[in-house]
N, C-alpha and C positions, 0 to 999 in steps of 0.2 A: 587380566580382564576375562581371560577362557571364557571369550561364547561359544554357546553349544554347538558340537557341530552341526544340527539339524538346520541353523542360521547358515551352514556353509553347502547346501548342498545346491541344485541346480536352481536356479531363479525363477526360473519357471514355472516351475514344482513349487516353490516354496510363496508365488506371489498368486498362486492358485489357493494353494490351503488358505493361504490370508483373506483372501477374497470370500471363501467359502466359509470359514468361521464369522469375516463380517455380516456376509449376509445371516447367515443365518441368525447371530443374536439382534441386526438391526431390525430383520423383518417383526420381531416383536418386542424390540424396544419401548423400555418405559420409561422417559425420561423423569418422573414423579414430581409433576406439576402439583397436580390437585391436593396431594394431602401436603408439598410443600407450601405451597400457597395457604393453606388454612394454618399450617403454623407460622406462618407469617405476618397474618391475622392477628393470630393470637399474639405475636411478638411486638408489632407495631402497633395492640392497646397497652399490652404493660409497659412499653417504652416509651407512653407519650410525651412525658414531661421530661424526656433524657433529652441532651446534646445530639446535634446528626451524626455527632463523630461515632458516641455510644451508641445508637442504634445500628450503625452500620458493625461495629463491631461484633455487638449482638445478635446479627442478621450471621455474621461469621462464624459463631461459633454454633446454632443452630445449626447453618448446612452444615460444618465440617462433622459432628456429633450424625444429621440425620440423613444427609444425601447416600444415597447407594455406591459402592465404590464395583467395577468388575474388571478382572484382566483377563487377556488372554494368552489363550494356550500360544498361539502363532507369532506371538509379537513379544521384545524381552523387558516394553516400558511400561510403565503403572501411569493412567493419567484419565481412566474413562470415568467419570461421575453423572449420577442420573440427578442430575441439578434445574430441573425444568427446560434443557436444549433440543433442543429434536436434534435429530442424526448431521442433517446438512445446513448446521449453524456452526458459528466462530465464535460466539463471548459478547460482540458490542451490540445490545440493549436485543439480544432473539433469546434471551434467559425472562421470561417474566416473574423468575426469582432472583436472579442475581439481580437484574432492574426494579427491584419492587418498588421501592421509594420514587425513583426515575419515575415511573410507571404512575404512581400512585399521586405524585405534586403537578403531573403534567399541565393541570389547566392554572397553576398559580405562575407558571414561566415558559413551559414548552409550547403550548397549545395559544399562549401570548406570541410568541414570536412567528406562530406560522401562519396566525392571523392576517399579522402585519405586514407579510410577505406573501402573502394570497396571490394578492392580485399582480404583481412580481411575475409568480411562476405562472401563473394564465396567461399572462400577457407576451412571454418570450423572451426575457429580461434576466431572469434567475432562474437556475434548479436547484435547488436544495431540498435537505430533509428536513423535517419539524425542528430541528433541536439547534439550538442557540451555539451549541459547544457539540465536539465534535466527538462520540463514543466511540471509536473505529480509527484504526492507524498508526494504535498507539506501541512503543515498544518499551517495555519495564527494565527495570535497570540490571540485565542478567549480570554484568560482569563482580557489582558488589554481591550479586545473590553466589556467584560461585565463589569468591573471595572471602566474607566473612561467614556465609549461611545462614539460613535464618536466625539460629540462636546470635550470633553474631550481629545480627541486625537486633534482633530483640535486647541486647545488651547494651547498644548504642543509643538506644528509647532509653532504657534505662541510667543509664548514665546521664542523660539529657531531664531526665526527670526529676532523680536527683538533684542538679542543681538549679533548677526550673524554679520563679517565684510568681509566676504570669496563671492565674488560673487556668485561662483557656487554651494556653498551649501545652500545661498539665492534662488535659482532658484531650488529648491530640494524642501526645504521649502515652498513656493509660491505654486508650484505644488503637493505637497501633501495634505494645502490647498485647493485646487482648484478640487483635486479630492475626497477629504473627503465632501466637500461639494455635489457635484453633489451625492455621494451617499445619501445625506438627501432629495434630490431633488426627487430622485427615488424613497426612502420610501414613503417621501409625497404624490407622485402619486400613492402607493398603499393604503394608509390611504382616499384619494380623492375616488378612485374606490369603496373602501369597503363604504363610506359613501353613492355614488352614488346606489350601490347596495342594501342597506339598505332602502333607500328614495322608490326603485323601486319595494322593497320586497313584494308578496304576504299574510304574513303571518308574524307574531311576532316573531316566532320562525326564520324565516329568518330574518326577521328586525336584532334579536339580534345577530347572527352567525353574519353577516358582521361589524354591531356595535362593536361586540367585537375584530374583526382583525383592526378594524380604529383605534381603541385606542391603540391599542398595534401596528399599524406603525406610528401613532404621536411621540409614545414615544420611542421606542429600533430600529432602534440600535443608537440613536441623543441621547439616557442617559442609567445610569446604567438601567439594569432590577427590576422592585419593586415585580415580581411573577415567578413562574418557567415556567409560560406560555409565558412569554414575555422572559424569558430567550431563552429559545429552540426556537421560532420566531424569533431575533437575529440571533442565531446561524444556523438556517438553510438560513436565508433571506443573509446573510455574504458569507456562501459559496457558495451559489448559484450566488447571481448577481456579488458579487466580482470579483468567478470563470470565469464568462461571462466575465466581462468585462476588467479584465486583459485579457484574455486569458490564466488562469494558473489554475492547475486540484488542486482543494483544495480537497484528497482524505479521510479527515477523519473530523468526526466531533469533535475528541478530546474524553478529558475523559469527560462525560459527566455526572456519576455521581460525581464526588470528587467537576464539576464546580459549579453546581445546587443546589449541596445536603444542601448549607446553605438559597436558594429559597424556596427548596422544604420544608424544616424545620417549615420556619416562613410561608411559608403559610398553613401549617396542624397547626402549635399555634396559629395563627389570625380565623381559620377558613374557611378560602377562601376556601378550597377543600381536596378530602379525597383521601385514598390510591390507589381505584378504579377508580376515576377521572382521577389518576396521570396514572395509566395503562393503559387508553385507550389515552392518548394524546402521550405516546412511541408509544400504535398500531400504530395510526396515522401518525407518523414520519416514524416508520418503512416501513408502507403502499407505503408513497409517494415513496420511492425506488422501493420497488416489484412491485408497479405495473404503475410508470411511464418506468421502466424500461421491464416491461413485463415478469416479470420470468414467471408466469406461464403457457406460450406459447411460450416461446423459448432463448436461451441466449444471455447475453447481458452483457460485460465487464459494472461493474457500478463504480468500484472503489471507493466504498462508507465503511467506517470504523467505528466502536464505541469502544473504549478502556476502562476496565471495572476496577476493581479494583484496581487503581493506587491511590499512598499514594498524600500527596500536598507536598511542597518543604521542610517541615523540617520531613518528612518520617512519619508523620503522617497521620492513616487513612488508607485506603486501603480496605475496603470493608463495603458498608451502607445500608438502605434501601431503597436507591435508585438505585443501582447494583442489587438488588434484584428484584425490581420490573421491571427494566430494561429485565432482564433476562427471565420473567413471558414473559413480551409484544414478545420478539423472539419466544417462544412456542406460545402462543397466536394467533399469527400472522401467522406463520410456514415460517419465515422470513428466505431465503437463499440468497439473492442480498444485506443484508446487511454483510459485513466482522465483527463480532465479535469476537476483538481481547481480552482476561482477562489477566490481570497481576494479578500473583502467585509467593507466596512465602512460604518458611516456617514458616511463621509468621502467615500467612492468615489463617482465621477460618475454621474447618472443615464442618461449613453450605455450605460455597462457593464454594471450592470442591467438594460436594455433588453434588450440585446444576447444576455446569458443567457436570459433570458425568451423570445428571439424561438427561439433553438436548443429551450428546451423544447417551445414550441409546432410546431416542425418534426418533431416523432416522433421526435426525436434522444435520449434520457434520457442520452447520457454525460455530462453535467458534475454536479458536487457542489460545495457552497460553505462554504467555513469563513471561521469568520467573526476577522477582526483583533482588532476588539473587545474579545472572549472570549479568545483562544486565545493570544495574546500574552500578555495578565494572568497567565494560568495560569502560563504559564512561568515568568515570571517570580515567582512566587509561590511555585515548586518550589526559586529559589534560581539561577534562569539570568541573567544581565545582558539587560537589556533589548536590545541590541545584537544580541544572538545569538538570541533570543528571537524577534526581527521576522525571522528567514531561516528560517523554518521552511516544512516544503514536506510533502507528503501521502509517505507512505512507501508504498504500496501502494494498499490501498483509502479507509479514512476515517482512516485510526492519520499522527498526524505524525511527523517528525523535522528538526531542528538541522540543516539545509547545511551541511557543511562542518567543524561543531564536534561532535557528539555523535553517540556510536554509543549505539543504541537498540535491544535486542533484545527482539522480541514478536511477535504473529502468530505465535506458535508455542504458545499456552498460554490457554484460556478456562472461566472459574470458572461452572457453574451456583449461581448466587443459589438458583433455587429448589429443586433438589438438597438444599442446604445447609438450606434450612426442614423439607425432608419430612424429613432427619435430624434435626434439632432434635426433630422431632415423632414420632418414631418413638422419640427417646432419653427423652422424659417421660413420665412414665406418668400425670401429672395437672398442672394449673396453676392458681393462685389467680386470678391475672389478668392481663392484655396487656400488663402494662409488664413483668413476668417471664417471660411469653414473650418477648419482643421484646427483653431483657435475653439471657437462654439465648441468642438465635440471634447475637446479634451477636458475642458471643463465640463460641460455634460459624462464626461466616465468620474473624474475624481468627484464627484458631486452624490454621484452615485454609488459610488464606492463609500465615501462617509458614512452616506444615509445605512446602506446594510452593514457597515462594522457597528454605527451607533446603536443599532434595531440587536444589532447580536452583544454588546455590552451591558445592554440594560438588563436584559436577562441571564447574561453568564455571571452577574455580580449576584447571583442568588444559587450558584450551580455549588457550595460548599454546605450552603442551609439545607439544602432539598437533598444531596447526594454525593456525599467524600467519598474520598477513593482510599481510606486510612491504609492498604496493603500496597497497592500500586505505587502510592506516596512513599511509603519507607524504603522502597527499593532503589531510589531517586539522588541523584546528589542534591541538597539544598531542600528538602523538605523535612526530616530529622534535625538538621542543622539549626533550621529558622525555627521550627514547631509551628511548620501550615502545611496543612493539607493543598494536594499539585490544585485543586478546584480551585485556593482562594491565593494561587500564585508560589506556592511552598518551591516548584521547581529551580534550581537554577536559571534554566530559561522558558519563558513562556510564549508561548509562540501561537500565532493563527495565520492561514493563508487562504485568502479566498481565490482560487481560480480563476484567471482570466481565458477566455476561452474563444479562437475561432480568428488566430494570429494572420494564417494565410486571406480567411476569407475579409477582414478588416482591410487588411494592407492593400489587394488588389482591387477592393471598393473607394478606398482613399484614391488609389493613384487612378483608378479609372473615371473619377470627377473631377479630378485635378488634368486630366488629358481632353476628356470627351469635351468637358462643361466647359474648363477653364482656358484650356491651353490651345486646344482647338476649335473651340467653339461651333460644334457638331450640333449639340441640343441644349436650348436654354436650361438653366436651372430649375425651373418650375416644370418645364415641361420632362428631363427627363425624373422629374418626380414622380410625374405621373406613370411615367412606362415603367416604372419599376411595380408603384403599384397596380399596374395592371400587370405585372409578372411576366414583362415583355411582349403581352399578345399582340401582335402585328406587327413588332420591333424585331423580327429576328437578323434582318441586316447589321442593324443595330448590335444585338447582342453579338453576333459571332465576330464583327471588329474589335468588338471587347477582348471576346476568347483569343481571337486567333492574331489581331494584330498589335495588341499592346502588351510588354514587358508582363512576366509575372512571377512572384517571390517564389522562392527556394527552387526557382529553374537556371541559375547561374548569370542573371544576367545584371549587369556590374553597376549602371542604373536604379537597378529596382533593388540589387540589394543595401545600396547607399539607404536610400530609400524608408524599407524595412528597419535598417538598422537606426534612423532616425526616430522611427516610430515607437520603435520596440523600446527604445532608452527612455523617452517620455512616459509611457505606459510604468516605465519600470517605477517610477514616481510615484506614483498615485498610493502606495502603501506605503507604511509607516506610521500609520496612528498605532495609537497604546489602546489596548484590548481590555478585559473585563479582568484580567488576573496581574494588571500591570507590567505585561509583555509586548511584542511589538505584532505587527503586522505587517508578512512578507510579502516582499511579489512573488506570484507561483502562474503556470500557463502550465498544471498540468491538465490532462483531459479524461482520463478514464474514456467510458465512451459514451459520453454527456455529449458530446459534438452532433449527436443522433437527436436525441429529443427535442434539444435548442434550436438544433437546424428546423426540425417537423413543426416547431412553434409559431415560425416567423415568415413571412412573404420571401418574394427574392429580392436581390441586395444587389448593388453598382458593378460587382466584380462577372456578372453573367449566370449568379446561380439562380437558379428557379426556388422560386414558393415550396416550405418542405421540404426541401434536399439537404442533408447532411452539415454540417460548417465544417470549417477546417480544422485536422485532427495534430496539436504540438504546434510544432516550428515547420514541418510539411507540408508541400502545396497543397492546393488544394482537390478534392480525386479525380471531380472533371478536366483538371488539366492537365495535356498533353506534356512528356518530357522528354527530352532526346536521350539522356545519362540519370543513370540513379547519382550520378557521381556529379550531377549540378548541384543538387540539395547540400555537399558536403561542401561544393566549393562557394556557394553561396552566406556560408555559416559561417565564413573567415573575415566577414564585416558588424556580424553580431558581439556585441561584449557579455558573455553570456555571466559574468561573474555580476550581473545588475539584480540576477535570478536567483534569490537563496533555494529554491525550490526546483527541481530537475525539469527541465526544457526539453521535451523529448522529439528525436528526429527520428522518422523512420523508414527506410530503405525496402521497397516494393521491387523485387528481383523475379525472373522465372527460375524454374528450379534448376537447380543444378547438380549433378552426379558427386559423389561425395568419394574425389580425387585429391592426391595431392596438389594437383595445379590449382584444382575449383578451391582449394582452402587455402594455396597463399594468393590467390586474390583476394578471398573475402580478410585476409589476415592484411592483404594491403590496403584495402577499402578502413579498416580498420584504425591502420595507422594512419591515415588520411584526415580521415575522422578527428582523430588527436590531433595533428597539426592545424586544422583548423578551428582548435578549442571549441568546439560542439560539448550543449551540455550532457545531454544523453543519446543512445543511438539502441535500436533495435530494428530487425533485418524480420522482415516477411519473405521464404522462398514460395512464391505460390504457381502452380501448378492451374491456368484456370480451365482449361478441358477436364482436368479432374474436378473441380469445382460446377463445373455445367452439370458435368455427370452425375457428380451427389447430387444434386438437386432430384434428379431425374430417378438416378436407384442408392438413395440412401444405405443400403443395408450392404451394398457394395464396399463404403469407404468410412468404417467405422475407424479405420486407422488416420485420416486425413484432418491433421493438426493445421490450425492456422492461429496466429498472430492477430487479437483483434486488437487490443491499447495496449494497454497496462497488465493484460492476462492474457491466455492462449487457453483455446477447447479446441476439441473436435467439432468438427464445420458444422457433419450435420445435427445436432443437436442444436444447435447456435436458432435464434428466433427469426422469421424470415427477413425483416429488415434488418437484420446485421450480416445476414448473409446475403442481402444484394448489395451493402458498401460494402462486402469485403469483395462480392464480384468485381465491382464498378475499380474499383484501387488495381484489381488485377488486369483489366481489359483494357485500359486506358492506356 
């Protein structure tokens, strides 16, 4: 693999020039919107009478022929295309070329469903985005892309074709085809550039930097990978122009050591290159995130993923020398714009734990852990083969998805739980007792929940007419097989999760009606309706017997978590209708940090929050309340069945900082295993520091290094907008 040494020199040195060449071609970046858009124009009148499969083809072979390809001098992967993205975009629908179609049919199905959902997200009920089907999250099928290569995919269309008597799934065929070739088109033109630039080179050492990306886009992604440098090339050139040119946000790059680890093998037994080598070609990848994305000057959603310790399909494996090294290059690097998500189990070695634990203790917050365990069961409990079930990888922030098998659309759609209670309670005008409230509301959320899968089915049954995804599709198990494109169901599994949202702050509203209203009869029903809606004013005796003297979930107490765990299993019901592409629909409770707007939407609620404060973030209390142990939250989670959750359940662990010692990391390595025995579905650790947090505030320009943990992603603090920075205050003071 002989990377250059210039890849081996000091990191420092070497993540500065990277920084400095990106700036310099970002500051006048041309993405070539305008004259793409006008051939696209022109391409969507001569294709009006084509199939949507043809036109999107044709849309493919356009870019791959007209998009600007550039590489650089500082980095050794080909994958930058001036495809209409601006700098700090991912692929799902921030191309208005790669989305043209999208873009173009919106008022005949997109602009329908946001209608319909208006008053939803006004009201405090929902947040979602316009779109029925979800363009973001998704992860392509790398393992057939390094397996057979594209020609090898294109050969499987064709084979398929060949015995094919179905017109329209000949026309499926032909156009994926048509669009797997144009991506060979597009390599080649970056194989062409690196040789041009080679030819132009001042120096040997430049000669061979470009030399070596020409031969490696001769040959990946048109055949399998023969080194792990051509591997990872592949794999980033895949998401990147694919992303573009669909128009669809490819947010993770998969397991990256389980795919590699048999490249990286044989190229340490042939000699090709050493441990060291392999370290700084992760910095490198790392790099292109942080700093095409700019972290260290300000934030920028990247949706960018790496899944770390995952076993391969018959549950072997699960942590190598390549996770390890992996692991090194985020320290290395001080990589926070990449999402590292590790899959843990009790199986997994206590080096890897360690290992975790030592990056949390480095002021680093970006990893998060799902746990095998849990989240396998799940799946397979949804009706997934347990085979397909163990390749699952983080889609974004905490939300899973199927490698390779299952298109899964979400992250676009988040239910307030306790929205749905203040209706319940706004709809009675009196109540005999708790089990009839609690009756009313649960059909009040499945009622609800129907109505927006039904509102998002009627429109996603048209997401194949308007916008295939012919490239995405072929990468796919079951979409070549069947000849449908993933839009009209072609995947093996087709999947949607609408998020439930705001666990903690539902549950101690439930039990605080069920104590105040019912059990003790404090305040009638009617009456404490009203003090909620007046937001507690004059009630505060009231409210703080709520805070201070009634049970509250994920604080260990054995009551409230029976409780919880009752609620949470009901909830888990409520999904399971068949979707628009005749797939299922899952429970999911992830949050992103939607817990913020939902909260700001709605009045205060039974449990003692005020009007506009936050909801509750995962499976964690909630911020206003007090806890004696971070280590309640873990023993609380040992009544939850978390396998009810196909979708990651994430818990997460609000610590002060700690010195980054042997002892301080087999604690957290034992907080860890705790974790595990208490089958928790996910776990991520905030060490916050909040005197340094007061202080950013105060002189920003102080603590450009001060990394926090907000959901699903981690930035630097002060960049962060001011209400995200006073809940992450509010988590740390409490």
């Amino acid at each position: 693999m002989a990377v250059n040494v210039r890849y081996l020199a000091d990191l420092d040195d070497y993540k500065q020039r990277v920084i400095t060449e990106f700036d310099t071609y970002y500051s006048t970046y041309d993405p070539h919107t305008v004259p793409l858009l006008a051939k696209m124009d022109e391409l969507a009148a001569e294709t009006a009478g084509e199939s949507s499969y043809a036109r999107k083809a044709a849309m493919h072979e356009m870019m791959a022929r007209e998009c600007p390809v550039h590489l650089f001098r500082e980095t050794p992967f080909f994958f930058e295309i001036s495809s209409g993205r601006g700098r700090y975009t991912w692929g799902g629908l921030q191309s208005p070329v790669g989305s043209y179609f999208h873009d173009r049919t919106a008022k005949e199905w997109l602009n329908v469903y946001a209608a319909e959902t208006e008053s939803d997200r006004r009201n405090g009920y929902l947040h979602a985005w316009n779109n029925p089907v979800g363009f973001d999250h998704h992860c392509p099928g790398y393992d057939k892309i390094l397996e057979l290569g594209i020609d090898g995919i294109i050969r499987q269309a064709e084979d398929m074709l060949d015995a094919c008597t179905d017109e329209k799934k000949r026309d499926f065929y032909r156009c994926v085809i048509r669009s797997n070739r144009a991506l060979l088109v597009l390599a080649g033109r970056f194989a062409a550039e690196a040789n041009r630039l080679a030819n132009a080179a001042s120096d040997e050492a430049e000669a061979a930097h470009y030399r070596k990306i020409a031969d490696a886009a001769a040959w990946v992604p048109a055949n399998p990978p023969r080194t792990l440098y051509e591997g990872l090339c592949a794999v980033l050139f895949y998401r990147e122009c694919v992303g573009s040119m669909e128009g669809i946000g490819f947010s993770t790059f998969g397991m990256l050591d389980r795919m590699l680890y048999p490249l990286y093998r044989a190229d340490l037994d042939a000699g090709r290159t050493t441990p060291d080598e392999v370290l700084a070609l992760f910095c490198g990848l790392l790099l292109y995130t942080e700093v095409r994305f700019d972290a260290a000057r300000g934030y920028h959603e990247t949706s960018t993923t790496i899944e770390l310790g995952g076993c391969d399909r018959n549950g072997s494996g699960g942590y190598n020398e390549l996770t390890s090294i992996i692991l090194d290059a985020v320290v290395n690097v001080r990589s926070i714009n990449t999402k590292i998500n590790c899959r843990i189990s009790k199986a997994h070695p206590q080096e890897y734990l360690e290992k975790i634990a030592n990056i949390q203790l480095s002021a680093l917050p970006t990893l998060m852990m799902h746990n095998d365990d849990v989240l396998v069961p799940a799946r397979v409990n949804c009706g997934q083969a347990i085979e397909d079930a163990r390749m699952y990888v983080g889609g974004g922030c905490h939300e899973i998805v199927l490698q390779g098998s299952e298109v899964c659309t979400r992250a676009d759609t988040w239910i307030s739980l306790p929205r749905i209670l203040l209706g319940t309670l706004e709809r009675l005008t009196d109540c005999p007792d708790y089990e009839t409230l609690y009756g009313e509301y649960l059909t009040d959320v499945r009622q609800y929940y129907t109505r927006i899968t039904a509102l998002k089915n009627e429109q996603e049954r048209k997401w194949s007419h308007y916008d295939p995804l012919p490239l995405y599709s072929s990468s796919l198990t079951g979409c070549v097989e069947k000849g449908l494109d993933l839009t009209e169901g072609g995947a093996k599994y087709n999947s949607t999760a609408l998020s439930l949202l705001g666990t903690a702050t539902l549950i101690d509203s439930l039990y605080a009606l069920k104590a105040v209203v019912f059990e003790e009869k404090a305040v009638p029903f009617a009456r404490f309706k009203e003090i909620i809606d007046a937001n507690f004013e004059g009630e505060e005796i009231l409210r703080q017997h709520i805070l201070e003297k009634l049970p509250k979930h994920g604080t260990g107490n054995a009551e409230l978590d029976a409780f919880s765990a009752a609620v949470l299993g009901d909830l888990s019901g409520v999904a399971g209708q068949t979707n628009g592409r005749g797939g299922k629909y899952l429970p999911a409770f992830y949050p992103h940090d939607i817990y913020n707007p939902l909260g700001a939407a709605i009045g205060a609620t039974p449990d003692g929050r005020l009007a506009g404060k936050p909801l509750a973030r995962g499976v964690s209390p909630s911020e206003f309340i007090e806890t004696e142990s971070p280590l309640d939250l873990i023993h609380s989670l040992k009544a939850i069945d978390f396998t009810q959750f196909a979708d990651s359940f994430c818990a997460e662990l609000t610590l002060p900082p700690m010195e980054n010692t042997a002892e301080n990391a087999g604690i957290l390595t034992a907080v860890i295993r705790a974790f595990l025995e208490a089958e928790g579905s996910s776990l991520q650790f905030n060490l916050i520091d909040k005197n340094a947090l007061l202080d950013a505030r105060i002189h920003p320009d102080d603590h450009k290094n001060l990394f926090v943990r907000v959901c699903g992603y981690s930035a630097v603090f002060v960049y962060l907008s001011p209400s995200t920075q006073n809940e992450i205050l509010e988590r740390a003071i409490r």
